[in-house]
N, CA, C and O atoms as CSV, one atom per row, in Angstrom:
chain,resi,resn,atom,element,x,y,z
A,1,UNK,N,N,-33.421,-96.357,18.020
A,1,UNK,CA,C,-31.976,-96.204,17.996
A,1,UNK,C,C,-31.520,-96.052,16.550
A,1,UNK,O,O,-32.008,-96.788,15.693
A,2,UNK,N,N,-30.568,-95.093,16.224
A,2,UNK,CA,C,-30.282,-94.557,14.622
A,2,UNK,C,C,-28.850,-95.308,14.632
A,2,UNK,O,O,-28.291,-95.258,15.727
A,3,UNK,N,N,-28.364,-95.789,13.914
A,3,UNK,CA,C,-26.872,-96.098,13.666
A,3,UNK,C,C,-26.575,-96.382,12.506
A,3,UNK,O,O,-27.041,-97.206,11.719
A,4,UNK,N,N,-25.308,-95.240,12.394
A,4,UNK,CA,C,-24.607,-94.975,10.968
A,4,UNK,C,C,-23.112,-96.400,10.739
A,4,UNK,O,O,-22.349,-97.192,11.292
A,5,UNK,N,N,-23.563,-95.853,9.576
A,5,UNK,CA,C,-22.228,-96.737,9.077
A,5,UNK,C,C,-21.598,-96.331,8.375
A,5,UNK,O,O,-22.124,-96.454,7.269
A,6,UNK,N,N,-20.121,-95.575,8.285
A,6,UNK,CA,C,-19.429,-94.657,7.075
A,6,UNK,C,C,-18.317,-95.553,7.003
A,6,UNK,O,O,-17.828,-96.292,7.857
A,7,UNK,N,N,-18.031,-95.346,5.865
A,7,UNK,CA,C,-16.398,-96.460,5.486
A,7,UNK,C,C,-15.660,-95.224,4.897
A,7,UNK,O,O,-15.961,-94.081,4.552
A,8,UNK,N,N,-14.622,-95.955,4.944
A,8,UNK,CA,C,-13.014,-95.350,4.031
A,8,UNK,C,C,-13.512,-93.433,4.147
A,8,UNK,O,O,-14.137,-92.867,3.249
A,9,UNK,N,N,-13.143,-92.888,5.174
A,9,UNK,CA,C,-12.733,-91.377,5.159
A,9,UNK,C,C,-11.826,-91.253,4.245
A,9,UNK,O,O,-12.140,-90.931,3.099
A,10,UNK,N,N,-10.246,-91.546,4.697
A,10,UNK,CA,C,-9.393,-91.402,3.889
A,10,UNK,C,C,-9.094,-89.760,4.079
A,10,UNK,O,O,-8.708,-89.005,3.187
A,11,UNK,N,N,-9.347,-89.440,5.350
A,11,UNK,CA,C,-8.737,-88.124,5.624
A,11,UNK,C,C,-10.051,-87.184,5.613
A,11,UNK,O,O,-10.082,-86.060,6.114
A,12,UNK,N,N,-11.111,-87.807,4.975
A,12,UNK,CA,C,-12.251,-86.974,5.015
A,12,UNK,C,C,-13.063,-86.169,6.674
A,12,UNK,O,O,-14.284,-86.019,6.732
A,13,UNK,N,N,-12.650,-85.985,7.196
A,13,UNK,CA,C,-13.068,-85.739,8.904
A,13,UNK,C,C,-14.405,-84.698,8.007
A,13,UNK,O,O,-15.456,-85.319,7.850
A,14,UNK,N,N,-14.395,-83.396,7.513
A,14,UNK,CA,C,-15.354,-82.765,7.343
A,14,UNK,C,C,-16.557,-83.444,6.739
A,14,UNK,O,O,-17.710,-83.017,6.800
A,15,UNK,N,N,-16.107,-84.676,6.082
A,15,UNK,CA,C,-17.744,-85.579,6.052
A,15,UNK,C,C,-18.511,-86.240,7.089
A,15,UNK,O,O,-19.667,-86.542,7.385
A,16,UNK,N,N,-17.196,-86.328,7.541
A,16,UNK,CA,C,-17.531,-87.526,8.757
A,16,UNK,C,C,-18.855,-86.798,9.935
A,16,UNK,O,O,-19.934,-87.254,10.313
A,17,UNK,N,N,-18.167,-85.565,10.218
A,17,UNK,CA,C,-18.679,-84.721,11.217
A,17,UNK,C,C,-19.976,-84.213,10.595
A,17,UNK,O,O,-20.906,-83.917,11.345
A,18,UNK,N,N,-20.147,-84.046,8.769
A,18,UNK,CA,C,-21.473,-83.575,8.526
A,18,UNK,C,C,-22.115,-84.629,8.663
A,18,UNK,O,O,-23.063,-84.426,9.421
A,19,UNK,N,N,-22.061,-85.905,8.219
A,19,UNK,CA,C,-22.872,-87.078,8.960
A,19,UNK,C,C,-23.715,-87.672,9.812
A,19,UNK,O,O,-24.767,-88.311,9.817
A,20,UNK,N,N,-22.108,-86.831,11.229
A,20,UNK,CA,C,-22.430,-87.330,12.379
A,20,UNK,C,C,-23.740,-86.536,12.513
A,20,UNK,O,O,-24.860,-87.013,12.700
A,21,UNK,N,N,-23.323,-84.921,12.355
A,21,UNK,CA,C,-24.361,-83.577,12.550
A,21,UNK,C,C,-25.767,-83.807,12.490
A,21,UNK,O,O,-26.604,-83.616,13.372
A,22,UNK,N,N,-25.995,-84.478,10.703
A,22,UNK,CA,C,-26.803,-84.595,10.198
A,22,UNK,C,C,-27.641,-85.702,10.980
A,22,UNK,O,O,-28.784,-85.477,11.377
A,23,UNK,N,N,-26.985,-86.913,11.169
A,23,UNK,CA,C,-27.924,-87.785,11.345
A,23,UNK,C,C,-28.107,-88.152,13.174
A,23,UNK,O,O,-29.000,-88.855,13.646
A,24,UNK,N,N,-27.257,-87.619,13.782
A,24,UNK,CA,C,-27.467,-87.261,15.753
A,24,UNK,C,C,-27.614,-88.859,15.431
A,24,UNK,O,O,-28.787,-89.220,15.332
A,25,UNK,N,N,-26.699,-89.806,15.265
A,25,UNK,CA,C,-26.740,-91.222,15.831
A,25,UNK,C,C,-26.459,-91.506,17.270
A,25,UNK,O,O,-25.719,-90.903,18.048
A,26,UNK,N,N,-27.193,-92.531,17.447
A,26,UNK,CA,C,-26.818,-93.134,19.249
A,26,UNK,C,C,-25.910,-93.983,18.736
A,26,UNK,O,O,-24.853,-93.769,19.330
A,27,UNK,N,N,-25.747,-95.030,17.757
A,27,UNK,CA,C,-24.537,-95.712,17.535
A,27,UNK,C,C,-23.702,-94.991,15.921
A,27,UNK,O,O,-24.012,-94.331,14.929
A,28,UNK,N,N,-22.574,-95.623,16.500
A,28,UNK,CA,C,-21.246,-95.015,15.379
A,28,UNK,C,C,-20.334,-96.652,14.491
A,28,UNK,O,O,-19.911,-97.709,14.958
A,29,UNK,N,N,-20.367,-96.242,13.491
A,29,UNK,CA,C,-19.331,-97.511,13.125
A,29,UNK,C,C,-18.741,-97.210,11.630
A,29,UNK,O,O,-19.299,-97.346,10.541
A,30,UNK,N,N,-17.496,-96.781,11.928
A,30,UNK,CA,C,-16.355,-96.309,10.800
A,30,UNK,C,C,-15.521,-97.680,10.970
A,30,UNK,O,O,-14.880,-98.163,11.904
A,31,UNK,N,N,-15.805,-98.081,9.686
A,31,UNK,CA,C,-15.152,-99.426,8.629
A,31,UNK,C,C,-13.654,-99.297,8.386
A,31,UNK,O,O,-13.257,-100.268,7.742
A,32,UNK,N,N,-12.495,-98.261,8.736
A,32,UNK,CA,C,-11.436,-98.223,8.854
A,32,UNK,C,C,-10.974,-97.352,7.679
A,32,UNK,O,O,-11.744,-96.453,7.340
A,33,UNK,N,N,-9.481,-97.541,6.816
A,33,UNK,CA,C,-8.812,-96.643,6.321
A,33,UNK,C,C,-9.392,-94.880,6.517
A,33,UNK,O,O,-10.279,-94.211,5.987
A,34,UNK,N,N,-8.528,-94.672,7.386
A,34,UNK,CA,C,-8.328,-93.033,7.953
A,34,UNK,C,C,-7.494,-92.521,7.457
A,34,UNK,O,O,-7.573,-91.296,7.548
A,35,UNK,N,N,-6.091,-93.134,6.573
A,35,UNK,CA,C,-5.296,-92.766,5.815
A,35,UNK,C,C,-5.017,-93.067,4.568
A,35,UNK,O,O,-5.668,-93.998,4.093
A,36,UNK,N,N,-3.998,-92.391,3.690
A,36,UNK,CA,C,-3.933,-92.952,2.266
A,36,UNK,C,C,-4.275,-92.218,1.186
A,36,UNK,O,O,-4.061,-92.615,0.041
A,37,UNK,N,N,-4.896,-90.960,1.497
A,37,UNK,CA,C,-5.630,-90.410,0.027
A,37,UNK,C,C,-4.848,-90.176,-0.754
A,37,UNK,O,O,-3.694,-90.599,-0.819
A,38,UNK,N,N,-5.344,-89.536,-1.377
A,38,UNK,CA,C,-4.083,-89.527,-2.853
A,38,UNK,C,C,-4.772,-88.010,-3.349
A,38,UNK,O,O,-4.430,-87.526,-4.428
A,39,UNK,N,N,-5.578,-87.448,-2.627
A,39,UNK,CA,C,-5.504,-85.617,-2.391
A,39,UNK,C,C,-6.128,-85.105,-1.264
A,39,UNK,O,O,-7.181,-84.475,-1.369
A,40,UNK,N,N,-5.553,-85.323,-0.123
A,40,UNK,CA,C,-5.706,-84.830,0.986
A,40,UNK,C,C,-4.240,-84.449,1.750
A,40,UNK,O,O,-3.649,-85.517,1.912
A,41,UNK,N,N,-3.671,-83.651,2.125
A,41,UNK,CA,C,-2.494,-83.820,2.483
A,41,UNK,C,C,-2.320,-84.439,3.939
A,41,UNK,O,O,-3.207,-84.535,4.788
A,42,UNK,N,N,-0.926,-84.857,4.056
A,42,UNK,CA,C,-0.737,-85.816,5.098
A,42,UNK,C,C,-0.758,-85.553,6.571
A,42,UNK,O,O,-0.788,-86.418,7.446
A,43,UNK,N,N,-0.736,-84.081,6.763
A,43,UNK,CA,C,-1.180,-83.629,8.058
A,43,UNK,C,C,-2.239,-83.629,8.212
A,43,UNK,O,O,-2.641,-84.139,9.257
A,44,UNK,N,N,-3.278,-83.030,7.204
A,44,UNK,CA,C,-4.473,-83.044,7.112
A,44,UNK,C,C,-5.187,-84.462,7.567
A,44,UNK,O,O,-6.031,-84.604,8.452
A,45,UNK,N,N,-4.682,-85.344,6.816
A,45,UNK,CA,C,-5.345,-86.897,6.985
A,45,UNK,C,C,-4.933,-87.267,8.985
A,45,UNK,O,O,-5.627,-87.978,9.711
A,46,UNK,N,N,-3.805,-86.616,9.350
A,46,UNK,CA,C,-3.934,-86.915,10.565
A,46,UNK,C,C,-4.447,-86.130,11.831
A,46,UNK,O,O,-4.665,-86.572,12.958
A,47,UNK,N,N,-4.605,-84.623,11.262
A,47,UNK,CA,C,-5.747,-84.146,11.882
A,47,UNK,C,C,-6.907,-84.849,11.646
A,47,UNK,O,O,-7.472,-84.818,12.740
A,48,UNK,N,N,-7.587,-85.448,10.903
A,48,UNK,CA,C,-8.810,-85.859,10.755
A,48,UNK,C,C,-9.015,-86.451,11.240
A,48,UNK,O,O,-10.119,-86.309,11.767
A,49,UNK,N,N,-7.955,-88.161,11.720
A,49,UNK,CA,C,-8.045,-89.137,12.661
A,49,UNK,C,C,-8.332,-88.621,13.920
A,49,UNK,O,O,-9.433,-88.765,14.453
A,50,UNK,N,N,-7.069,-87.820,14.598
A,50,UNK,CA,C,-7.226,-86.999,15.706
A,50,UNK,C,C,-8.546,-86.382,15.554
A,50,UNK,O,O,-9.013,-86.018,16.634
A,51,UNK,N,N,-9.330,-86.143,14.469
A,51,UNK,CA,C,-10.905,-85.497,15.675
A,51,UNK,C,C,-11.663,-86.657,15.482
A,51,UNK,O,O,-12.608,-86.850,16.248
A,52,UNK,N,N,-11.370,-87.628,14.416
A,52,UNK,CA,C,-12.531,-88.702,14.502
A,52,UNK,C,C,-12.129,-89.297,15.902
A,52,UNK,O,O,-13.222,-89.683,16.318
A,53,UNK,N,N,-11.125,-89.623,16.955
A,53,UNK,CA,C,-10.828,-89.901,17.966
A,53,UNK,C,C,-11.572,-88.673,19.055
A,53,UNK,O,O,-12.316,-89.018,19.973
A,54,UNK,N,N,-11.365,-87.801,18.884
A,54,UNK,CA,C,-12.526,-86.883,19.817
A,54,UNK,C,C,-13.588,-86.601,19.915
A,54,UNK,O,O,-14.165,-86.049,20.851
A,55,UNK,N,N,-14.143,-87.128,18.478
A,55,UNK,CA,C,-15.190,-87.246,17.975
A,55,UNK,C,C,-16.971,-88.371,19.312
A,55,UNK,O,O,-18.071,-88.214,19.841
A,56,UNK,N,N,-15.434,-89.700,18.959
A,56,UNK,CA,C,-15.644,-90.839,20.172
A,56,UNK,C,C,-15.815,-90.334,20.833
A,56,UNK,O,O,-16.999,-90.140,21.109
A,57,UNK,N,N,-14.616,-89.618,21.742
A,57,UNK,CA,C,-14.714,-89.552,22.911
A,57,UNK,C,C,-15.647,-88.602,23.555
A,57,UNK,O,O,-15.844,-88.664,24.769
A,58,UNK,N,N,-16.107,-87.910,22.962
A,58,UNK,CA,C,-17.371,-86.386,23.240
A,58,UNK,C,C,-18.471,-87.282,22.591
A,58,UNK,O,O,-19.530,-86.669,22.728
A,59,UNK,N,N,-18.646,-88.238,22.067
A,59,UNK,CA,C,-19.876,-89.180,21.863
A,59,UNK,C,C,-19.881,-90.144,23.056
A,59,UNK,O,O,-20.851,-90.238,23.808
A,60,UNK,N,N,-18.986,-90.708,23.166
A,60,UNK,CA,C,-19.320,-91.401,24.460
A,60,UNK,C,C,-19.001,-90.967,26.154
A,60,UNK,O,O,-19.033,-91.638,27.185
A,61,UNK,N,N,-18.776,-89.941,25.958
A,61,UNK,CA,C,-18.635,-89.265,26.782
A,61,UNK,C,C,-20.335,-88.453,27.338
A,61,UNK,O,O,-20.495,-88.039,28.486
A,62,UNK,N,N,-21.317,-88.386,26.358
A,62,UNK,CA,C,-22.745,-87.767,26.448
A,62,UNK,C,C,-23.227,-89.180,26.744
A,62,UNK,O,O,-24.454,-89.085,26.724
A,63,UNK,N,N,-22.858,-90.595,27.041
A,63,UNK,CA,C,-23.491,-91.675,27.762
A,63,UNK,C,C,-24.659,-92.205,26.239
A,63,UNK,O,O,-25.642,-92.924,26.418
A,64,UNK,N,N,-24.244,-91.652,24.829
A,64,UNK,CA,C,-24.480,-92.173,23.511
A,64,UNK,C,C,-24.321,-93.455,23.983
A,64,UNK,O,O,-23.988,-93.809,25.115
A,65,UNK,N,N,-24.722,-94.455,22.532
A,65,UNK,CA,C,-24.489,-95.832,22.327
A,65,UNK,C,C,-23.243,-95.912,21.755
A,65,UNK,O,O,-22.434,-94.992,21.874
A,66,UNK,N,N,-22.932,-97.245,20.949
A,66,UNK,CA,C,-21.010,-97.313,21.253
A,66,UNK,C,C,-20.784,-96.364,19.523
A,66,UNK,O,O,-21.483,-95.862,18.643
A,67,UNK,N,N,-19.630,-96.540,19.788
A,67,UNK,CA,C,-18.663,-95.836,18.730
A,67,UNK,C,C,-17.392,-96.694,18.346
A,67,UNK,O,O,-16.349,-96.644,18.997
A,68,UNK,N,N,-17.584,-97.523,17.177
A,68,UNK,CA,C,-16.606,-98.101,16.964
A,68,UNK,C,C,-15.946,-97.764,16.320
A,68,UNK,O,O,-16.412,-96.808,15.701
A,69,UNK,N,N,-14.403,-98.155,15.872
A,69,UNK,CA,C,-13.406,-97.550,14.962
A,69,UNK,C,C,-13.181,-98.920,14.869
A,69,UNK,O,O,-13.122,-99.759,15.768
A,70,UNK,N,N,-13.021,-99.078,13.236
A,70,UNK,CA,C,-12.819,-100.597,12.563
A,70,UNK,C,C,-11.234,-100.242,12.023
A,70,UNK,O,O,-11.247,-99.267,11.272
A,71,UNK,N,N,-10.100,-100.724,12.206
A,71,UNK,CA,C,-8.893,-100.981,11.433
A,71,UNK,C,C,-9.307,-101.235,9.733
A,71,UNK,O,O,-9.823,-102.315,9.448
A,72,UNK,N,N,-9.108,-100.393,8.829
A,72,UNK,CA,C,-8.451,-100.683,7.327
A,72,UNK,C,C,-7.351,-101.392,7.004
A,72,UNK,O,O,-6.449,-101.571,7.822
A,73,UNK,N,N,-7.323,-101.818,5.903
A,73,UNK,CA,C,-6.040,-102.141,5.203
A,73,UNK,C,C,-4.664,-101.150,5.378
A,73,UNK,O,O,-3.487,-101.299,5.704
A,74,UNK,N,N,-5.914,-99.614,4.790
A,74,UNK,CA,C,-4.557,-98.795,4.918
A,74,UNK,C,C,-4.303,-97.878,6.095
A,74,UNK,O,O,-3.732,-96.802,5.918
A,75,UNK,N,N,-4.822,-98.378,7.621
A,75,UNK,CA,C,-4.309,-98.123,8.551
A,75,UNK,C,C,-3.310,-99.289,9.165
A,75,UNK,O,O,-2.372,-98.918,9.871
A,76,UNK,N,N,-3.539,-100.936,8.854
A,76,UNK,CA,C,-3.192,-101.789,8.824
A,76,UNK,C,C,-1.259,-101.767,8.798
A,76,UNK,O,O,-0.403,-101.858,9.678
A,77,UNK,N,N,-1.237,-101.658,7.828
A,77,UNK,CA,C,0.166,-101.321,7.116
A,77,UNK,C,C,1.221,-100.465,7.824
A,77,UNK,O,O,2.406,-100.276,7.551
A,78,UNK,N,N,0.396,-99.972,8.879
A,78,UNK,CA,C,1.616,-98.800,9.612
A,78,UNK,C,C,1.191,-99.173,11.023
A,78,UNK,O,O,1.326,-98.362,11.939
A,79,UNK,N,N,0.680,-100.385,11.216
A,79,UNK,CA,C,0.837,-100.976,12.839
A,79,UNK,C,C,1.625,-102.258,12.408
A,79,UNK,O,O,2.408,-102.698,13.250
A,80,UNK,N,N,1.546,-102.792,11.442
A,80,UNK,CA,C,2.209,-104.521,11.189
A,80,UNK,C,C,2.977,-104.092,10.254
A,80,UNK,O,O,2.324,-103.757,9.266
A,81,UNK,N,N,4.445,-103.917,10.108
A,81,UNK,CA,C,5.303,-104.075,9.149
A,81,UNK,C,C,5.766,-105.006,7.875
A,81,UNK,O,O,6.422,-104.729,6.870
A,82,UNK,N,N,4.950,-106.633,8.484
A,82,UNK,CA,C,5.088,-107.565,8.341
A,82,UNK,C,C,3.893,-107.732,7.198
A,82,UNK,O,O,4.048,-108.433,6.198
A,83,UNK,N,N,2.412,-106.826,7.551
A,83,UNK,CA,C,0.909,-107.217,6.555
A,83,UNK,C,C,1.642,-106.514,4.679
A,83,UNK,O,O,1.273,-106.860,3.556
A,84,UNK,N,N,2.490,-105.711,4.989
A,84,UNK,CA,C,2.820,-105.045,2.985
A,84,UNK,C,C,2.659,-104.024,3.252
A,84,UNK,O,O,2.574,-103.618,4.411
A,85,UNK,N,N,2.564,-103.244,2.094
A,85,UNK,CA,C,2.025,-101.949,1.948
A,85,UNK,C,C,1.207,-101.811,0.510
A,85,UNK,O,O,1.366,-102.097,-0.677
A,86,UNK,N,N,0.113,-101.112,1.485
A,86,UNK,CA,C,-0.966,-101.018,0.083
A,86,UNK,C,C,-0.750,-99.372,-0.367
A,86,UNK,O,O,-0.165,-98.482,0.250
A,87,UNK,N,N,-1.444,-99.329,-1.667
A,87,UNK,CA,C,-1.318,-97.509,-2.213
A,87,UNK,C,C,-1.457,-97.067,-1.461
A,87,UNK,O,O,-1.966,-97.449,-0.407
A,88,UNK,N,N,-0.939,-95.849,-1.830
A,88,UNK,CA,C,-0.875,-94.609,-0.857
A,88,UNK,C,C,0.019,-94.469,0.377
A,88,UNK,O,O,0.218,-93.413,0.979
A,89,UNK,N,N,0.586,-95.793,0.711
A,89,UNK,CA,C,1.785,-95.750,1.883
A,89,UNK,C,C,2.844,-94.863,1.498
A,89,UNK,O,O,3.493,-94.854,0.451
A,90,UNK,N,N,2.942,-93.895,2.800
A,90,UNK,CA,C,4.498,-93.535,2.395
A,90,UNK,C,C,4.882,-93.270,4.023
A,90,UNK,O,O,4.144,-93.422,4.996
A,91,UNK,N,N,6.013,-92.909,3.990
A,91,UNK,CA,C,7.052,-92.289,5.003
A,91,UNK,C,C,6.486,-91.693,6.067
A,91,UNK,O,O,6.494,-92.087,7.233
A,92,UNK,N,N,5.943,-90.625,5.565
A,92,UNK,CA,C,5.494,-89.413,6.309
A,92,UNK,C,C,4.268,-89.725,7.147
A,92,UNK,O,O,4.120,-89.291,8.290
A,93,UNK,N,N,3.509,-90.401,6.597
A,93,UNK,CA,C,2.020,-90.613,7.038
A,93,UNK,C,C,2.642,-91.949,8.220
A,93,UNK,O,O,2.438,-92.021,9.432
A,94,UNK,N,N,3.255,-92.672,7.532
A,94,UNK,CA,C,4.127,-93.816,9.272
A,94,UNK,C,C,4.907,-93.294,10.190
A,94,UNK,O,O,5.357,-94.014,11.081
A,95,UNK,N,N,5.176,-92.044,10.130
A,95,UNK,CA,C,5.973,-91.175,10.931
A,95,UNK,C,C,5.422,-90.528,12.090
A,95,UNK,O,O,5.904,-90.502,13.223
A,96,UNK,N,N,3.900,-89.785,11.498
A,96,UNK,CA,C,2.869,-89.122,11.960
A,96,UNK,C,C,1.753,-90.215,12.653
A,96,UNK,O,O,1.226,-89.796,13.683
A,97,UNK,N,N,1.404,-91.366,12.263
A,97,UNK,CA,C,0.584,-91.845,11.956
A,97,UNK,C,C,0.715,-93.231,13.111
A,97,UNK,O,O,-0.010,-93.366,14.097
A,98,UNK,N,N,1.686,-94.059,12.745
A,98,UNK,CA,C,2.085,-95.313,13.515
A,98,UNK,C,C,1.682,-95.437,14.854
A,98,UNK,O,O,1.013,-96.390,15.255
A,99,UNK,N,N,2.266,-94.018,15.933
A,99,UNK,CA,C,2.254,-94.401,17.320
A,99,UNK,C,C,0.707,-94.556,17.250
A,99,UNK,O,O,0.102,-95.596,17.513
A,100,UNK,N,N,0.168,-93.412,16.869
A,100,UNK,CA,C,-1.505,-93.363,17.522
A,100,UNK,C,C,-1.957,-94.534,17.141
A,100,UNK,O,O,-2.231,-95.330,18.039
A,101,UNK,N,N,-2.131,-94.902,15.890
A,101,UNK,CA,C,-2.582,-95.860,15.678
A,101,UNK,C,C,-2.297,-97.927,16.360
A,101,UNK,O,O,-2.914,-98.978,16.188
A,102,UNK,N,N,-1.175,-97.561,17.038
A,102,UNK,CA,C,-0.700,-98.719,17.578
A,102,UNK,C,C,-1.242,-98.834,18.772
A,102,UNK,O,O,-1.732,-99.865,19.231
A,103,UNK,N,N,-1.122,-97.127,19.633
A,103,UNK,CA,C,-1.853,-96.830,21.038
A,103,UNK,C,C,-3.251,-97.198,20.839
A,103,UNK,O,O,-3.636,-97.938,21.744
A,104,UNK,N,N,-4.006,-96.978,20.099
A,104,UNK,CA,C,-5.318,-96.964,19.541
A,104,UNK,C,C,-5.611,-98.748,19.751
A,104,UNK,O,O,-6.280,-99.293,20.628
A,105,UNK,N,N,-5.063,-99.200,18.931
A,105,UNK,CA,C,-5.125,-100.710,18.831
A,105,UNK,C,C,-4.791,-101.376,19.939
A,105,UNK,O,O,-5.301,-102.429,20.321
A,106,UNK,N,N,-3.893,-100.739,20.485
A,106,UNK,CA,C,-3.626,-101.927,22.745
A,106,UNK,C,C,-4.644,-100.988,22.993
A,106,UNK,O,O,-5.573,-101.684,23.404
A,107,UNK,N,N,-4.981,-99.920,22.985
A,107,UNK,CA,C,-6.299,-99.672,23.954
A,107,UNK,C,C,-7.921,-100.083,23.679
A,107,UNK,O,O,-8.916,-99.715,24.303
A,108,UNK,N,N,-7.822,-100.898,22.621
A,108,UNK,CA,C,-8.684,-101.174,22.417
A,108,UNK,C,C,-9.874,-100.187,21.604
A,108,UNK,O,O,-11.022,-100.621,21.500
A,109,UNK,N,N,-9.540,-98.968,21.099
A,109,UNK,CA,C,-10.055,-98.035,20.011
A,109,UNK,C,C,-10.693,-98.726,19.299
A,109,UNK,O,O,-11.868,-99.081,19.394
A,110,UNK,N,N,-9.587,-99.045,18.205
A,110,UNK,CA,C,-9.448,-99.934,17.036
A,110,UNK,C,C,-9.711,-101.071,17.330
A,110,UNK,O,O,-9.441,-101.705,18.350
A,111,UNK,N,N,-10.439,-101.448,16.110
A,111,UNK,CA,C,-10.423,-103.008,16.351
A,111,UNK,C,C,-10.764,-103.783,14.294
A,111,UNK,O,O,-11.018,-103.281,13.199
A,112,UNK,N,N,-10.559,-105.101,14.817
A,112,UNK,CA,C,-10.529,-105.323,13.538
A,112,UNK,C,C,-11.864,-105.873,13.186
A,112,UNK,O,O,-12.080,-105.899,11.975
A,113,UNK,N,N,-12.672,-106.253,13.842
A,113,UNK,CA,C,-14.350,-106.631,13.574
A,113,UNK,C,C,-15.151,-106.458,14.951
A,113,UNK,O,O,-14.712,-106.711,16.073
A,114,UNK,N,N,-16.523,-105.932,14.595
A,114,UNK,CA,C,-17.358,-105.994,15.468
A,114,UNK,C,C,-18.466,-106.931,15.337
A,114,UNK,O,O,-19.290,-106.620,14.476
A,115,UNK,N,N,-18.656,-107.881,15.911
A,115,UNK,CA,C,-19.887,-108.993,16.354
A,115,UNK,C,C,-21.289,-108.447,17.142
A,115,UNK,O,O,-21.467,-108.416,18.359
A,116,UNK,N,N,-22.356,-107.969,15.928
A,116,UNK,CA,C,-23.325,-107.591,17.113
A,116,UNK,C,C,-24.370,-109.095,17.081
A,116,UNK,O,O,-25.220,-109.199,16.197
A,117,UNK,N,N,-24.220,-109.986,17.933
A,117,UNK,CA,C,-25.160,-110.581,18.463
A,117,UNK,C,C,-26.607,-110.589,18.415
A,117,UNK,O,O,-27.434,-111.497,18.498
A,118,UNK,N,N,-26.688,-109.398,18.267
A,118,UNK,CA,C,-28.365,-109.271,18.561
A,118,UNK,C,C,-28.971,-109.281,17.364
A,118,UNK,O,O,-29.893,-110.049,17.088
A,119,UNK,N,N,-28.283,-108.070,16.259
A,119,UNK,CA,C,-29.001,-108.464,14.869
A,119,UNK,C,C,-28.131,-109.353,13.978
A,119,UNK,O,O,-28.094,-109.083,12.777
A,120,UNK,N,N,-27.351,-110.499,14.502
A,120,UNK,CA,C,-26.682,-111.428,14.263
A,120,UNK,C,C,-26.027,-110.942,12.645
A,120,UNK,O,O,-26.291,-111.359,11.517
A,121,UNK,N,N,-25.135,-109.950,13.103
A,121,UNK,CA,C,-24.160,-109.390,12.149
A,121,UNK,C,C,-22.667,-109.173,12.633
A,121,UNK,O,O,-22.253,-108.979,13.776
A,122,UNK,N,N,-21.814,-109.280,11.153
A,122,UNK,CA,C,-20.315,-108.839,11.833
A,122,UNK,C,C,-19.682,-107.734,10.629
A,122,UNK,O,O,-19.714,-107.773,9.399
A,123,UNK,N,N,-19.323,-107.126,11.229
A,123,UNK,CA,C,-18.657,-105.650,10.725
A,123,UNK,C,C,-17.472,-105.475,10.673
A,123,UNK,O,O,-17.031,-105.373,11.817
A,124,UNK,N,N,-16.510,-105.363,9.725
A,124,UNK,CA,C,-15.407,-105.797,9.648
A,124,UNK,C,C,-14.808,-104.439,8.133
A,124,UNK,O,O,-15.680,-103.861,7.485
A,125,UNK,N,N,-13.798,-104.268,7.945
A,125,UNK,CA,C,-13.471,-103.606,6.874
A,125,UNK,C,C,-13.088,-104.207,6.027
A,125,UNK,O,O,-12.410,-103.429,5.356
A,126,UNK,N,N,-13.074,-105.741,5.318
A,126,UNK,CA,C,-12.795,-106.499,4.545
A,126,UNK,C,C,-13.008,-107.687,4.879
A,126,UNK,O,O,-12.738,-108.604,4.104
């Protein structure tokens, strides 16, 4: 069993996918911030989420091993109003950005740590 571990895209989807390409993992685990760059533009960064989300779903959809999506800081910030705002927050990207990411989080997408039991590890984005 192969399983990757990529952190902080940050809008990067065309790495993500050479990755995935490259390395045909049965398990998936992205460490969170999908948004925020500071040169990627802001549609761009949310197309990227949107395919890392289809990404999942056409991975686990071929009966693959799991595919997790870990919550960042700076996805954090535009589901809890209340956690601050870290760099790179602005307007536009909570405009675009908020619902999915809130839908994401009650459906259980997102999450904020993964516990694997077996090789008695926890995975978390901070």
């Amino acid at each position: 069993m192969k399983r990757i571990i990529i952190g902080d895209p940050h809008g990067r989807w065309r790495s993500v996918k050479k990755i995935y390409d490259y390395e045909q993992p049965d398990e998936v685990i992205i460490l969170g911030d999908y948004f925020d760059s500071f040169n990627i533009d802001v549609y761009e960064q949310y197309e990227s989420y949107n395919n890392i989300i289809e990404l999942r779903k056409n991975h686990l959809s071929q009966h693959k091993g799991r595919f997790d999506l870990l919550i960042g800081n700076h996805d954090f910030h535009y589901i809890d109003e209340h956690f601050g705002r870290c760099s790179g927050w602005n307007q536009l990207t909570e405009s675009l950005a908020a619902y999915s990411l809130c839908r994401d989080y009650d459906n259980g997408i997102l999450k904020f740590a993964i516990i694997d039991e077996i090789n008695k590890t926890i995975y978390s984005h901070a």
